[in-house]
C-alpha positions as CSV (number, residue, x, y, z in Angstrom):
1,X,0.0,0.0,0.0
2,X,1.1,3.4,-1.0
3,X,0.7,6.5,0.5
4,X,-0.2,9.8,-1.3
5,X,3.7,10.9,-1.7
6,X,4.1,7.8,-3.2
7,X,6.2,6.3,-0.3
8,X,5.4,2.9,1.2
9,X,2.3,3.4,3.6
10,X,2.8,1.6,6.9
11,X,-0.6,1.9,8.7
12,X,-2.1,-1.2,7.7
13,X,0.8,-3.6,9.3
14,X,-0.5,-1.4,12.5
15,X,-3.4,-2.5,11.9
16,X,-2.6,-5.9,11.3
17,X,-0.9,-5.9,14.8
18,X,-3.8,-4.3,16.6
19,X,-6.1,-7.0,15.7
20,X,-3.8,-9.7,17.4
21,X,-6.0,-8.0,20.6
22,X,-9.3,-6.2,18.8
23,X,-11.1,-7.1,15.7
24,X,-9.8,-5.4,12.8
25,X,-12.3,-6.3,10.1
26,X,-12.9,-4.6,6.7
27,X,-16.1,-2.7,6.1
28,X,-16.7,-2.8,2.7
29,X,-14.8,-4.3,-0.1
30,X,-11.5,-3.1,-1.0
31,X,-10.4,-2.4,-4.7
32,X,-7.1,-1.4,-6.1
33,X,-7.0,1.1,-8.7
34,X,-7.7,-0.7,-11.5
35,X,-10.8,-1.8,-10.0
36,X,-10.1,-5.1,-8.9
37,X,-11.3,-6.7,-5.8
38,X,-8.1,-7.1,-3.2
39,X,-10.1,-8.2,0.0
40,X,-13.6,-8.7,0.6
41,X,-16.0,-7.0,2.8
42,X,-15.5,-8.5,6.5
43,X,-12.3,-9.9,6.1
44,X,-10.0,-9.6,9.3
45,X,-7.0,-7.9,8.8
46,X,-4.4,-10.3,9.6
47,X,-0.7,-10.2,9.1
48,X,-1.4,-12.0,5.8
49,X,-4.2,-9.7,4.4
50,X,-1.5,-7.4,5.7
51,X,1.0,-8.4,3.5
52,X,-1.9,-8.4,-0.1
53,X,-2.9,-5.1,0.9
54,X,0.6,-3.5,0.9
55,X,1.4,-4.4,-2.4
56,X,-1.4,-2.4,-3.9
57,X,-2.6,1.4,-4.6
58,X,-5.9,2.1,-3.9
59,X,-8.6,5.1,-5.4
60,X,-10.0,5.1,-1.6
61,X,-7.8,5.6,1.9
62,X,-7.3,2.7,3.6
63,X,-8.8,3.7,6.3
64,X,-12.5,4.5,5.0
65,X,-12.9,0.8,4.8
66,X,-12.1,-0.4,8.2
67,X,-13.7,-1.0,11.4
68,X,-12.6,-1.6,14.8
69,X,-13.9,-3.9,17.2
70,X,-13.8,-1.5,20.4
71,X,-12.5,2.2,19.6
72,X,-11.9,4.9,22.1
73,X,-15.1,6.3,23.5
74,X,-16.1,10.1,25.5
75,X,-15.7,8.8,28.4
76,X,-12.4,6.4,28.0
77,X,-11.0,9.7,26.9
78,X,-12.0,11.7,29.6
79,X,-11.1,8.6,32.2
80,X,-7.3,9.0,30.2
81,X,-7.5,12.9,31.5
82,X,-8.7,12.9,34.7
83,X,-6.0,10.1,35.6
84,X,-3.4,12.2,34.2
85,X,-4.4,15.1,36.5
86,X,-4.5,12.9,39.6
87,X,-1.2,10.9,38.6
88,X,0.5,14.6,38.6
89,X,-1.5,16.1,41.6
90,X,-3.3,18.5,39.9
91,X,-6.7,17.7,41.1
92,X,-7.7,21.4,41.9
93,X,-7.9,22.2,38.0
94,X,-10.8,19.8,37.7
95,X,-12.9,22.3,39.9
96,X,-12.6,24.5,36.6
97,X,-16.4,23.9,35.7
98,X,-15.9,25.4,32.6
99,X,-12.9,23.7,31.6
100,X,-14.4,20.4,32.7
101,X,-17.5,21.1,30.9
102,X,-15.1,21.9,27.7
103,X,-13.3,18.9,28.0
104,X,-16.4,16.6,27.8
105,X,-17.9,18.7,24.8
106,X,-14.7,18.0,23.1
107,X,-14.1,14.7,23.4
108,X,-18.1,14.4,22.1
109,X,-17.3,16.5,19.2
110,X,-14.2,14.1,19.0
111,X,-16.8,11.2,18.6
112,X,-18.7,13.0,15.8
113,X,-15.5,11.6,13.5
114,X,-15.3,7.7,13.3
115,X,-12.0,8.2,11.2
116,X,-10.5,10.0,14.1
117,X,-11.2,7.8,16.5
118,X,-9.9,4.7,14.4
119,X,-6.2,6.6,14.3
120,X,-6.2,7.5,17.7
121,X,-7.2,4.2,19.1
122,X,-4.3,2.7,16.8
123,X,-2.2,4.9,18.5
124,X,-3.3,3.9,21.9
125,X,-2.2,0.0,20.6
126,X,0.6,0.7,18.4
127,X,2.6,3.5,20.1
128,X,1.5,3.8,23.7
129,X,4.0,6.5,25.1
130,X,3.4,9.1,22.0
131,X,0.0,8.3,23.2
132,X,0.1,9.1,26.4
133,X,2.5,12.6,25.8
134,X,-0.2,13.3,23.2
135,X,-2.7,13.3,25.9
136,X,-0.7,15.7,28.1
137,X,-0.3,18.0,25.2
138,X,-3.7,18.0,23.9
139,X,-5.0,18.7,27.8
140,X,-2.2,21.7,27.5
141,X,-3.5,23.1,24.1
142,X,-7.1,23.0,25.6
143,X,-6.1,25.0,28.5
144,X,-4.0,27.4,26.7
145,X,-7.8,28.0,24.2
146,X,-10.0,28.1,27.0
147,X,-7.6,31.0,28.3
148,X,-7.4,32.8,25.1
149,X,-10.8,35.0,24.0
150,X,-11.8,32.5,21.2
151,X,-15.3,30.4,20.4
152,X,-15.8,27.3,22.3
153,X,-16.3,25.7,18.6
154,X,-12.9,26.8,17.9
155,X,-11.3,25.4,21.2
156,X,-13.0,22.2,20.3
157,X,-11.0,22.1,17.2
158,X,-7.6,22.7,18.9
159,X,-8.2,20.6,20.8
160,X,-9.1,17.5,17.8
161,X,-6.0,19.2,16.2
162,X,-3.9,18.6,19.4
163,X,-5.0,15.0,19.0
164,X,-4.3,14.6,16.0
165,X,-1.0,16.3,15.9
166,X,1.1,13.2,15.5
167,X,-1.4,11.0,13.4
168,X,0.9,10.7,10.3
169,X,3.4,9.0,12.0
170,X,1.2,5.8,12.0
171,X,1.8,5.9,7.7
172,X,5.6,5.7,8.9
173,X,8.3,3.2,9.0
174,X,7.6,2.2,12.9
175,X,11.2,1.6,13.7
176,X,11.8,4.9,12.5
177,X,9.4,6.2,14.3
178,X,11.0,4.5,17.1
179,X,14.6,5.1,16.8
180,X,16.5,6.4,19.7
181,X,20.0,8.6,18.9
182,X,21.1,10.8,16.0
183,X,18.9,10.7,12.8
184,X,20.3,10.4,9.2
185,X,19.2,13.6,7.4
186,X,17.1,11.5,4.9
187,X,15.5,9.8,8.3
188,X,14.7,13.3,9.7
189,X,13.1,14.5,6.4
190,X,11.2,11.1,6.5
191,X,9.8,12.0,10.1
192,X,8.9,15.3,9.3
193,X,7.0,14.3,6.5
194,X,4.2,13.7,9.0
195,X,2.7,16.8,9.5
196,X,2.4,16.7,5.4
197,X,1.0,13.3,5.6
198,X,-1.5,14.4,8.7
199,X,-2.8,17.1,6.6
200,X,-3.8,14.7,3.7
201,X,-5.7,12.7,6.0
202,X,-7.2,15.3,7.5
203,X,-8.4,17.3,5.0
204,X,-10.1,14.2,3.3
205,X,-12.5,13.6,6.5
206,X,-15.8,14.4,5.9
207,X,-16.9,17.6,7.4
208,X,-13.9,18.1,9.6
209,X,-13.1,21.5,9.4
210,X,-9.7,22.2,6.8
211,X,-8.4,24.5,9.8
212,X,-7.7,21.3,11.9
213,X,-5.4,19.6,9.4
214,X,-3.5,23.4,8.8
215,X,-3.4,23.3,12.9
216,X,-1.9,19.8,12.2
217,X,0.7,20.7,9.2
218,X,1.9,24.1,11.2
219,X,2.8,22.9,14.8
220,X,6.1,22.5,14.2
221,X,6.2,26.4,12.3
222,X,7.8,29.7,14.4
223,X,6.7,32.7,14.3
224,X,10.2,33.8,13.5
225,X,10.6,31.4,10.6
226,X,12.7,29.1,11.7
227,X,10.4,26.0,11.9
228,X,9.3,23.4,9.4
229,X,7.9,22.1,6.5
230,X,8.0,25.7,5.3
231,X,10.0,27.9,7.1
232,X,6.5,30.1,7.0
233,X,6.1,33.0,10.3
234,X,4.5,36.2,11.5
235,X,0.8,36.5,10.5
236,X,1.5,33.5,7.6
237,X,0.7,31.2,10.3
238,X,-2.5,30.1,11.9
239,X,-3.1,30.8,15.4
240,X,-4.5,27.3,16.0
241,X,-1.0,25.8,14.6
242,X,0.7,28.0,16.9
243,X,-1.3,26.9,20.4
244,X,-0.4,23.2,19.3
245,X,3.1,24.6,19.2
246,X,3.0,26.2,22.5
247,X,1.8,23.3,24.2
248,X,4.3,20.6,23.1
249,X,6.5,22.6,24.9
250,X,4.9,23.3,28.0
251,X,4.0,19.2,27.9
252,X,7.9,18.8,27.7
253,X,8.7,21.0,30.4
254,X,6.4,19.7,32.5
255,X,7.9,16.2,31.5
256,X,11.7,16.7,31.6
257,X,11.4,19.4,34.8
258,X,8.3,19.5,37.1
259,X,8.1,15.3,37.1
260,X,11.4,14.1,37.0
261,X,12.8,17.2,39.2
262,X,9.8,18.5,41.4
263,X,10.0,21.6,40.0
264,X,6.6,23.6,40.0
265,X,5.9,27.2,38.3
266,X,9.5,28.1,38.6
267,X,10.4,25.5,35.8
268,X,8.1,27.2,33.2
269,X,8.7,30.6,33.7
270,X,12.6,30.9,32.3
271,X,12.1,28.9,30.0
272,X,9.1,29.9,28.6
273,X,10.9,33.0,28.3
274,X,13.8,31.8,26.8
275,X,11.0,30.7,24.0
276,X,8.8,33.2,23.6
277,X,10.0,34.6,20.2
278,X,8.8,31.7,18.7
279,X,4.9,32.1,19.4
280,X,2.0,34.7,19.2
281,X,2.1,37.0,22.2
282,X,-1.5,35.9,23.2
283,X,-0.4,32.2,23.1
284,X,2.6,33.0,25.4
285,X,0.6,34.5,27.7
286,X,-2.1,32.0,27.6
287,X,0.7,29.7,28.3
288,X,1.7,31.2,31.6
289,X,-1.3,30.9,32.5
290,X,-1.9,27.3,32.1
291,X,1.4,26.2,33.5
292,X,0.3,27.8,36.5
293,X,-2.9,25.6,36.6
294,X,-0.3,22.5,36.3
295,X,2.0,23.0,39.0
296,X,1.7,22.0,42.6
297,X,3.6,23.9,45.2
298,X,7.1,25.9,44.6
299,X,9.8,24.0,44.9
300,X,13.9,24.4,44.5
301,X,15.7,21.4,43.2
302,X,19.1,21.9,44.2
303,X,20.5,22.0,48.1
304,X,21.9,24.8,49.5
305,X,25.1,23.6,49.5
306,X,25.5,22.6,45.6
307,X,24.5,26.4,44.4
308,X,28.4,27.6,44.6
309,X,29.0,24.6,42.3
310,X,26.0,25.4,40.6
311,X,27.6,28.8,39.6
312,X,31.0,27.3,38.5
313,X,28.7,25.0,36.3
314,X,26.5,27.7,34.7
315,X,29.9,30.0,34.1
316,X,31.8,26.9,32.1
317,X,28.5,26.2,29.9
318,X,28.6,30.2,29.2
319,X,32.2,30.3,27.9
320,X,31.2,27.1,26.0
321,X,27.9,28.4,24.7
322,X,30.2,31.6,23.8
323,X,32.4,29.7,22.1
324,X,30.2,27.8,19.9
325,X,28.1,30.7,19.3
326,X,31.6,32.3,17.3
327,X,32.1,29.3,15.4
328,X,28.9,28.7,14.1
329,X,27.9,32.9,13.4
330,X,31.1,32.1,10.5
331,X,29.8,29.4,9.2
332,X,26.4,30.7,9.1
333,X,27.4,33.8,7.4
334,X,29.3,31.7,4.6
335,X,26.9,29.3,4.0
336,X,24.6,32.3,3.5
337,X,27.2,33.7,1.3
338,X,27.6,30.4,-0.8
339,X,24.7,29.1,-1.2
340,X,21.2,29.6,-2.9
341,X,18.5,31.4,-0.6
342,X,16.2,28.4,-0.4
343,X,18.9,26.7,1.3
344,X,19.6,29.1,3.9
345,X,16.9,30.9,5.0
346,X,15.8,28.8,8.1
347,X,19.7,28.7,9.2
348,X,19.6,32.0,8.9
349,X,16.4,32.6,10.5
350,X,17.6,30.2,13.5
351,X,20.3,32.4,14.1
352,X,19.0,35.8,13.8
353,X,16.4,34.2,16.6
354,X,18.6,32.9,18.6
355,X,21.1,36.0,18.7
356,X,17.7,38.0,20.0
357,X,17.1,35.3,22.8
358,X,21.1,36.0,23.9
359,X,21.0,39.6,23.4
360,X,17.3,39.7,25.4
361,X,18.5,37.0,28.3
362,X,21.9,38.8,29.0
363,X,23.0,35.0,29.9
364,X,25.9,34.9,28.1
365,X,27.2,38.6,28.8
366,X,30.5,39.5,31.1
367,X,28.1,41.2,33.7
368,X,26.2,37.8,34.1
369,X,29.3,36.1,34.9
370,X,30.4,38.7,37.4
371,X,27.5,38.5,38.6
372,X,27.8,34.3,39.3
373,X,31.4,34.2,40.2
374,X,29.8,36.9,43.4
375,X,27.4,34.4,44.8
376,X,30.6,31.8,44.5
377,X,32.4,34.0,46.5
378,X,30.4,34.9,48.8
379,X,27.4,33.1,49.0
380,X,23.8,34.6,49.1
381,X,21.0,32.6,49.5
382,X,18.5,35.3,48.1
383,X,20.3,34.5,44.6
384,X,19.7,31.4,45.2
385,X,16.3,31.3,43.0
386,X,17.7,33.1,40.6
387,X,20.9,30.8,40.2
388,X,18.6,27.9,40.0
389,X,16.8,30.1,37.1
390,X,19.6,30.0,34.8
391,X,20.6,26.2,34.9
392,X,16.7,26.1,33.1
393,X,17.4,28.6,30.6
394,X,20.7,27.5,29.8
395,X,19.4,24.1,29.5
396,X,16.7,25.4,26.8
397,X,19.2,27.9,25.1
398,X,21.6,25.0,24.7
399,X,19.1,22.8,23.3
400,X,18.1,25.6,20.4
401,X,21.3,25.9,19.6
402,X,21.4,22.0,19.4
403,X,18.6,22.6,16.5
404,X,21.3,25.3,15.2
405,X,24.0,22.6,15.4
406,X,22.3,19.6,13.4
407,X,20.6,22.4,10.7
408,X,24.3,23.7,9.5
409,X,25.8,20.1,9.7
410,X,23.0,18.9,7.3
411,X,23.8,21.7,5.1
412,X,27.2,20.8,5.0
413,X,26.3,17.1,4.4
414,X,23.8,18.3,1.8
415,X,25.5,20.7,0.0
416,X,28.8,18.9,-0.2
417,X,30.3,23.0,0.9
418,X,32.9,21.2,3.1
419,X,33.3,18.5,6.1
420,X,32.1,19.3,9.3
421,X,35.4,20.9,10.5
422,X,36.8,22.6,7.5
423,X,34.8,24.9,5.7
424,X,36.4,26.8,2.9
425,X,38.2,29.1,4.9
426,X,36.4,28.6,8.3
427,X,37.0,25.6,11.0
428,X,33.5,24.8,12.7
429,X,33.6,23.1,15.8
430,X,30.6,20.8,17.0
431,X,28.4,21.9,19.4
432,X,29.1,18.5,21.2
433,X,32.4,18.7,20.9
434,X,32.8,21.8,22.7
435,X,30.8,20.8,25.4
436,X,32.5,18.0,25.6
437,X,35.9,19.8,26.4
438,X,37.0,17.9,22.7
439,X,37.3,21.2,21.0
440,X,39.3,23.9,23.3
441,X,40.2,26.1,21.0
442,X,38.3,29.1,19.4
443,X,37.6,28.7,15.6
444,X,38.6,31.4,13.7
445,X,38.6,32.3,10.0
């Protein structure tokens, strides 16, 4: 089975595998292209229907002539938030009435869309944590619309959007899907082609509003530019694409710092801020808001005792950050000298963003490191906060100029302009590398 790019289309060996636990049966009869009967009506898909179905094209989705045995209902749904809320101790936001009431008419509306409810439930079965993160950021994104002065009927659709964010990963190579470490650039192409391929879904079920599948195409967009498929920003981009946006990240805060380090509102706030060039001003400040409704009370991570270590840390990562930063502006500047526009304009946008986030933050200035080589020497625990403040957005600066990092080296790769540490009349040191203490020595030109 092919998809609509042309590219092998792996949803129906997931569904193959979800009917080893709940009837997968076909709905109607299923014809290739030419007209000719592939599978009967009522057929289960097995691995071996599987395996005749793949090596067709077909004039209808796949999907359109299935049927699931048991599929997510309202109230499963709802059961999957309020669990989450109690898991993370959150309890107090479900006496929101209105949110509540919200949720439910969502989840409803959800139900209006049997081809919806098929993809999520193969989610649920095939890949259970995206699942469960895609709950967390789809409760985000419907906190961060009921905060923002839009139509219920709208929230309700960022809300099916949120859901169905990730949906064209399904109609992806699972292992790829799957894969833990560095990705080839052909593999990270291949994985962003799901936004593309969640679009074309989207847009061909019945009555769903097109809005949802742009939501769906755009999440991974910034304001400044410097996202993908595109590289669209500004007032190109639709607001609902851009609260999907918002709340991935919050979910991943909340996931990385407020679970794993009992972090509460503290956690959000820096790094939110280190972020905030990349969204609509009324989704950031939606987003503040709804982080506040997440977080139980405040907490500081580190002891007492480690925050003079903590300062020696913070002023090593800026001199590295620093160092990097050098190395990359030359490169930047002559692969924007060098090659076609097309080729450089999200590297460029990346860095043009990022340069406002350092200028803005004054983390990487002499003054900040003054200022943390004081509470070294003599100790203050008022600055305390404030030290623990700046791990977090040095953390979240170093992991956009991670994005920075991989987005020149594929040009390089790409573009054949020069291996990763000679570039026509530049040296480029990894960001890795220098963090590594590998690469000690300033690149020049």
């Amino acid at each position: 089975m092919y998809g609509d790019n042309g590219e092998q289309d792996y949803y129906v060996g997931h569904l193959s595998e979800v009917n080893k636990s709940n009837c997968v049966l076909t709905s109607s009869d299923i014809k290739n292209d030419k007209g000719a009967l592939v599978v009967s009506k009522g057929t289960p898909v097995t691995g071996s229907i599987s395996k005749k179905i793949i090596k067709h094209k077909f004039l209808k989705r796949l999907e359109t002539c299935i049927s699931l045995e048991h599929s997510i209902t309202p109230d499963e749904l709802i059961e999957e938030f309020n669990q989450l809320v109690q898991t993370q101790g959150n309890e107090t936001i479900l006496q929101q009435e209105s949110l509540v009431d919200l949720l439910r008419a969502s989840c409803e509306t959800l139900n209006k869309y049997p081809l919806l409810v098929q993809k999520f439930t193969v989610m649920q079965s095939r890949f259970p944590l995206l699942y469960k993160k895609t709950i967390g950021s789809s409760f985000v994104a419907l906190i961060i619309a009921w905060k923002m002065d839009l139509p219920n009927r709208d929230r309700q659709h960022i809300f099916i959007a949120a859901l169905m964010r990730d949906v064209g990963l399904l109609h992806i190579d699972p292992s790829l899907v799957e894969k833990h470490g560095d990705l080839t650039h052909s593999e990270l192409r291949a994985l962003q082609s799901h936004v593309a391929i969640g679009k074309v879904f989207l847009d061909s079920v019945p009555d769903l509003p097109k809005k949802v599948g742009r939501a769906v195409l755009e999440h991974h967009e910034c304001s400044d530019g410097s996202g993908y498929p595109y590289g669209k920003g500004g007032d190109s981009l639709c607001i609902d694409g851009q609260v999907l946006a918002m709340a991935g990240a919050v979910a991943a805060i909340y996931r990385k710092k407020v679970i794993t380090k009992v972090y509460a509102l503290e956690a959000f706030v820096p790094i939110l801020q280190i972020n905030m060039h990349l969204y609509p001003r009324s989704v950031y400040k939606a987003a503040l808001i709804a982080a506040s409704y997440m977080t139980n009370s405040l907490h500081r991570f580190y002891p007492d005792s480690e925050i003079p270590e903590l300062c020696s840390r913070n002023i090593l990562k800026i001199t590295q950050l620093t160092l990097w930063l050098e190395s990359a502006d030359a490169l930047t500047s002559h692969c924007v000298s060098t090659l076609p526009e097309d080729k450089t304009s999200v590297i460029l946008a990346m860095a043009n963003r990022l340069h406002k986030v350092v200028d803005g933050s004054g983390l990487l200035t002499q003054d900040n490191v003054t200022w943390l080589q004081s509470v070294v020497d003599k100790p203050r625990i008022e600055h305390y906060g404030e030290v623990e403040h700046q791990v977090l957005m040095l953390e979240a600066l170093q992991s956009h100029f991670r994005q920075w990092d991989s987005r020149l080296t594929h040009c390089i790769q790409t573009e054949n302009i020069g291996s990763s540490d000679s570039i026509g009349e530049y040296s480029y040191a990894k960001l890795d590398d220098i963090l590594s203490g590998k690469s000690e020595v300033l690149p020049v030109a």
